[in-house]
Steps between C-alpha positions, in 0.01 A plus 500: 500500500619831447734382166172344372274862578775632332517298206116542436501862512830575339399279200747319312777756455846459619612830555536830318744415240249248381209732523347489183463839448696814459458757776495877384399853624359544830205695536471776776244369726387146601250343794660524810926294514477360166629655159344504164715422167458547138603143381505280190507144423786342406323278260329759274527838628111535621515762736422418898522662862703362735437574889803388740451499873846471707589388875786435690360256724280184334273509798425898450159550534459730131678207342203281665256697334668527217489172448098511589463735247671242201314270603114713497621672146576137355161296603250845472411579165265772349531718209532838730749333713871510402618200276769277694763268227807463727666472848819386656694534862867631439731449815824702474813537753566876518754563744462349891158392396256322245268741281150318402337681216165356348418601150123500343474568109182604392288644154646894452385679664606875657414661821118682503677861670771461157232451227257778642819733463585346133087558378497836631115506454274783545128565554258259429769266305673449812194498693332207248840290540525519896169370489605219288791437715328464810202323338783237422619489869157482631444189304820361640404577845167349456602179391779469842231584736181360347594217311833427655423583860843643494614828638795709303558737810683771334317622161671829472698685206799294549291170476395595118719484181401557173564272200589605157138466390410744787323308677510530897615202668510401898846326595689533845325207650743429838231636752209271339329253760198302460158632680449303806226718666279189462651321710454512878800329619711777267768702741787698450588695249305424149758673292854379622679781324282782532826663703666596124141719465578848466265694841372759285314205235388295850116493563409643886468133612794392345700759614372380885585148399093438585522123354177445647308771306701454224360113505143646532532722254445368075797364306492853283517738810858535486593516152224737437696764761772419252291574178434849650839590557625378212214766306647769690845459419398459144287852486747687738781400313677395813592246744292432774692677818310443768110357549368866582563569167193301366226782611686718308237418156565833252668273250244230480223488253169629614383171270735259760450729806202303658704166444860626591332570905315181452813351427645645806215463759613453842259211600679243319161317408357815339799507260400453078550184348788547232238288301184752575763824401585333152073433469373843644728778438397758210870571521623150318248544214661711219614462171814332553326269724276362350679507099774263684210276711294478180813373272583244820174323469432520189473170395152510720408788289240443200572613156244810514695638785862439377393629201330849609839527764759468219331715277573781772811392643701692234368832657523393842857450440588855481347583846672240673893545617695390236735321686246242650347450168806458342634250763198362638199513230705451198637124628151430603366584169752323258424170705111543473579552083718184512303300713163578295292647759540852376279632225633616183450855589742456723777555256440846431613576922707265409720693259434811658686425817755319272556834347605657804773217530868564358575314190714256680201401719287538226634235340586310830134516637228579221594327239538140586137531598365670170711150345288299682182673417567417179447090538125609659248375324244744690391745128441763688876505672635446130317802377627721804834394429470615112316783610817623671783348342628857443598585830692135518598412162817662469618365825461206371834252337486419158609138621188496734275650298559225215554184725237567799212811336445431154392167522260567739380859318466327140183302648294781464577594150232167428319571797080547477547841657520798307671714741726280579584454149527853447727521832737218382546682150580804739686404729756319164627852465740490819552154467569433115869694559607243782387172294741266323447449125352141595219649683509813300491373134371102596217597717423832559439578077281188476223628760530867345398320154219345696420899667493669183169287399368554829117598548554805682612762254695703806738170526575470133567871468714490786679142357594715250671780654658249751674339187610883429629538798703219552675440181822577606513205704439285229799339279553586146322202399170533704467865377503474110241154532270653779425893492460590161235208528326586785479862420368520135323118458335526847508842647430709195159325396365486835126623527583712826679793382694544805662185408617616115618792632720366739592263201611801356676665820711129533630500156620866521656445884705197337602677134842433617468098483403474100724553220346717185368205320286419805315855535483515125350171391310377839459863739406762298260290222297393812557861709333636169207442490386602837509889368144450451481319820101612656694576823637864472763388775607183308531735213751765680718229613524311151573868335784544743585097454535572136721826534701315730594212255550687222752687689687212551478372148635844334739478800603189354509609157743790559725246660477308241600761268788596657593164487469462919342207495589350819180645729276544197241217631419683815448821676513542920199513711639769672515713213116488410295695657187434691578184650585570848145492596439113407522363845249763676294421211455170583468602839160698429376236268493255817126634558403445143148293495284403226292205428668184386216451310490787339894554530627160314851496311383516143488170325763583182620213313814506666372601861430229792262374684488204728256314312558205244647563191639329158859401477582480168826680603621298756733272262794767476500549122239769394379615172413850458469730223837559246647852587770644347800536736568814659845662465616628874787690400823558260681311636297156580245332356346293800267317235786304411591428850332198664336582861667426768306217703269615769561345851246300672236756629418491822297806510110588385625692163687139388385143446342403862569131494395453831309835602349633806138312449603421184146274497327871418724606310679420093833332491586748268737807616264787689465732176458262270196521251196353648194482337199597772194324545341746542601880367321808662448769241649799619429837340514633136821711597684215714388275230669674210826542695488099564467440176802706381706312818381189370627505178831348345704793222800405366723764425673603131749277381848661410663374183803358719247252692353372177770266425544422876096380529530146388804469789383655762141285461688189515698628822162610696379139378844321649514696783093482628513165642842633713289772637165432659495818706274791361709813628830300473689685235600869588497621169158357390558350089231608273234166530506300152300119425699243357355377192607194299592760221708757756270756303379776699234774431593833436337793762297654183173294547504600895573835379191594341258376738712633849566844548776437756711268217742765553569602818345222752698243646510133425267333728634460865447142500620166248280246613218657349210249378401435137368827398143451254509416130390882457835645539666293237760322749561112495570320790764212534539221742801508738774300482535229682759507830731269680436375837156514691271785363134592579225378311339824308112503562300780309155584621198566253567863554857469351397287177255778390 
């Protein structure tokens, strides 16, 4: 019988050696004969405690309750009671005799007397957390004598550890009996070992051994005596040395005073209810108190309340001790954000305690959770997160940030909110660095095409300057087909002058990215002619624009002269002045409002908008008006070169063949020219600076490209069908039409009737649509291609 007792309590273990868990450091103090280990398990490291009780006879009567203890921690459960995982008997010969040593391993946990020392709290901070503490072992007491009709028997200091979340747990269970004052046949002793209870925590009817009125007396009358000792060794800072040392009350609150001799009444039936202390005490209600009881339960809380509490709970941190909130708070508020019960302004206490954390834990404890947050659905959590992806963006791996984030943060660039719109384009600034060139050039371009149409002038602006700002990310490729594009076709003719001038701030912040037949044929013809921009602000920047490129050009011309040709094409961001400033500029135009109605993109012929439109284009071989070709330098003559063939575009400035909502929008690449259906008439000014953007100059023809004309005209002809994409070619040929002759018009007719024939660029675009019979310029069918080809469709608009 004993074996089988034996077997039951000790659990399945074997002995020591296969113990599944590594015994460490003893602490200094323990409940009564048994010792209390650091420990770890073997299997993963988790931390434990491990408690070991030893005896050199198996019949010894600590060993007895030892074993009654193991057996009360296993079967009662309660989240302010210590958690039990393992036990085992070890039998050992040590000398003349047999050594019996019974091991319990338990959640970590560390004695109370040790972590008060470790805190070393003051004031009301350690006041606020004692109440806490004993507010936790009041609850545990509660549930033994009321709902378990159990009696501990020795709630003292001893009899309370404290887990890593700070919590205050009850443990040392050996002396715990059931209640049998109900029944009248009852004798003896109710608590077998009440013998290993220290006289100084003993009640006065204990202490007589008075089994009778102990009987008599309620199921809390005993344990209550403890709960007042166990507040005066708390607020003395001492151990309890004898049971005259209870009157002794300077320490105690004045809050808890009432209570504490309630507590400690000698009528046994006149003692408080550890239930009625944790109801009626003033003492137990504080901040700390109730912030933890309110995140406990609230899942019972309505959304008005969690709402109103998380909006303060970022104060209310920095009055609490920063240990518990760390420790104890924190966990509970990453699982309410997880779990969904928390409200989005939860976040921002969120990351504040998270800031407090090291950057190991950081990363370790904050993060994982702002990952998951991501997946929500819930807008307002999405907007929270964007709101304050500063203060966690870096932190953030690029590997994470393109596998897990983006996917889930490019929703809301098509999302029905503005703000969160807005937010997304924002928030692109820490994350664009950390993308790969799938997401980067494949995805993220395409909905920036789609932004820089968008109805709210703020988000175009800002689509712009985003584009600015992360061009350096961009490959070689991306760069010469997308900004030069976005920034003069788009940016510079938008209504909302913010918008053109940050057109203009763009193209000077990325100078360094186009070669001197770039600014001089596509930047500064379109730059040009916003000196007599109505906005005086647009104006400043396009005067400092124009200074700016020039410099480069005579830069480049010197070189040139001195025969240094090698660096001729470009000159270094870093050595213009007066861009440093692009990314707080951007910052400030966040607030930027206007409206859409009033603020829409202006409708140029080669603008977008996400409304039908002709596609005359669409075939791949376009006609446009003969120009001569333009000689790019001494020593090359890129008229005479074909263009290289543009990739597949999988970005808004290319062809979109299968777009985000490509149903509202053209097939046709993102600046192409599209006809609107309808054209708002902006003002006189605007109007004659559209005009001048709008129209195609060819430049003078040097003597040496004369003879090269009919070649080169066959090559753009032979080499159209090979490249479909608009911006494919780096160094942009001269647009010619192919005529059954190979005769081309000379630039004198266009020169009489346009005064920027000589200095304007060609026009940024070659799929331009039949221009009218006004102009003088023919129009010729495109050649026919190999292999599956769209069918061209041309509205009524187009045929006029």
């Amino acid at each position: 019988m004993f074996n089988f007792l034996k077997g039951v309590v000790g659990g399945s273990g074997g002995g020591q050696k296969d113990l599944p868990y590594n015994i460490g450091d003893p602490y200094p103090s323990a409940w009564s004969s048994w010792s209390h280990f650091r420990g770890t398990s073997k299997d993963d490291g988790s931390p434990v405690s491990i408690f070991s009780l030893s005896g050199s006879n198996p019949q010894d009567g600590r060993l007895a309750a030892g074993r009654n203890g193991v057996k009360r921690l296993r079967t009662v459960r309660h989240p302010n009671i210590l958690s039990f995982l393992y036990s085992t008997e070890v039998e050992t010969v040590d000398g003349s005799g047999t050594k019996v040593t019974i091991y319990i391993v338990t959640e970590p946990a560390m004695p109370l007397s040790e972590k008060i020392k470790e805190l070393s709290l003051e004031g009301t901070q350690r006041d606020e957390y004692y109440a806490w503490g004993l507010h936790q072992i009041a609850k545990a007491v509660s549930f033994l004598n009321n709902d378990c009709k159990l009696v501990h028997g020795n709630v003292c200091l001893e009899s309370v550890v404290v887990t890593q979340t700070l919590d205050w747990k009850l443990h040392a269970f050996d002396v715990l009996s059931e209640y049998d004052g109900t029944s009248g046949t009852a004798t003896g002793p109710m608590l077998p070992y009440e013998w290993l209870v220290g006289s100084q925590y003993k009640s006065v009817e204990l202490a007589k051994s008075d089994w009778v009125a102990i009987r008599k007396s309620p199921p809390w009358a005993i344990d209550s005596w403890g709960l007042g000792c166990l507040i005066y060794e708390i607020f003395s800072g001492m151990k309890l040395g004898k049971t005259e040392e209870l009157r002794n009350t300077a320490s105690i609150p004045k809050s808890l005073l009432p209570d504490y001799q309630r507590l400690l009444s000698s009528t046994p039936s006149r003692r408080l209810n550890a239930s009625k202390l944790i109801e009626n005490s003033e003492y137990f209600h504080n901040k700390l108190v109730d912030t933890i009881h309110f995140m406990e339960i609230l899942s019972l809380k309505d959304s008005v309340e969690k709402d109103t509490f998380f909006r303060k709970l970022p104060n209310l941190t920095e009055q609490l001790p920063r240990q518990i909130v760390l420790k104890k708070l924190f966990p509970l508020l990453t699982s309410a954000l997880e779990y969904g019960s928390a409200a989005a302004p939860a976040l921002t206490a969120l990351l504040k305690i998270g800031s407090w954390l090291s950057a190991e834990e950081y990363t370790l404890k904050v993060l994982p959770t702002i990952i998951k947050l991501f997946a929500s659905n819930d807008r307002a959590i999405r907007v929270a997160l964007l709101q304050h992806i500063d203060q966690y963006g870096e932190s953030l791996s690029a590997r994470v940030v393109d596998e897990q984030v983006y996917p889930h943060v490019a929703t809301g660039f098509v999302d029905t909110s503005s703000i969160l719109r807005e937010l997304t384009l924002k928030s692109m600034l820490i994350m664009a660095p950390k993308l790969s060139q799938r997401n980067l050039s494949g995805s993220l371009l395409k909905y920036l095409s789609k932004l820089q149409v968008d109805e709210e002038p703020a988000i175009r602006t800002n689509t712009t300057i985003l584009l600015g700002n992360i061009a350096s990310f961009l490959n070689d490729g991306t760069r010469k087909r997308v900004l030069i594009n976005a920034f003069t076709v788009r940016a510079l003719r938008d209504t909302f002058s913010p918008a053109r001038g940050a057109g203009v701030m763009a193209l000077c912040a990325t100078s360094s990215y186009y070669d001197t037949t770039e600014i001089a044929t596509r930047i500064l013809p379109n730059i040009v002619v916003l000196t007599i921009d109505p906005d005086s602000d647009v104006r400043s920047k396009v005067f400092q624009a124009v200074d700016q490129f020039m410099q480069i050009l005579k830069q480049s011309n010197e070189k040139s002269n001195a025969g240094d040709t090698a660096h001729a094409g470009s000159l270094g961001l870093a050595s213009m002045p007066g861009n440093a400033g692009l990314l707080e500029w951007a910052m400030s135009s966040l607030t930027l409002k206007g409206k859409p109605s009033d603020q829409a993109p202006i409708a140029a012929s080669n603008s977008v908008r996400p409304v039908t439109t002709t596609t005359a284009a669409s075939s791949g071989l376009i006609e446009t008006p003969s120009m001569a070709p333009v000689r790019v330098s001494s020593s090359s003559d890129f008229a005479d070169a074909p263009a290289p063939p543009s990739p597949t575009s999988t970005d808004g400035w290319g062809e979109i063949e299968n777009g985000i909502h490509e149903e509202q929008y053209s097939d046709k690449d993102g600046w192409d020219d599209i006809e609107p259906l309808e054209e708002p008439k902006p003002s006189s000014v605007l109007a004659n600076i559209q005009a001048a953007q709008k129209r195609p100059v060819s430049q003078p023809k040097p003597q040496a490209a004369t003879s090269l004309r009919s070649k080169s005209t066959v090559k753009a002809v032979a080499t159209k069908d090979e490249d479909d994409d608009l911006w494919g070619s780096i160094a942009v040929p001269t647009p010619k039409i192919a005529s059954k002759s190979l005769k081309v018009k000379t630039s004198g007719a266009v020169e009489d009737d346009d005064p920027w024939a000589a200095i304007a660029a060609p026009p940024p675009t070659t799929k331009a649509k039949p221009l009218s019979a006004g102009r003088g310029r023919g129009t010729k069918a495109a050649a026919p291609k190999l292999g599956a080809q769209r069918i061209n469709r041309t509205s009524s608009s187009g045929m006029q």
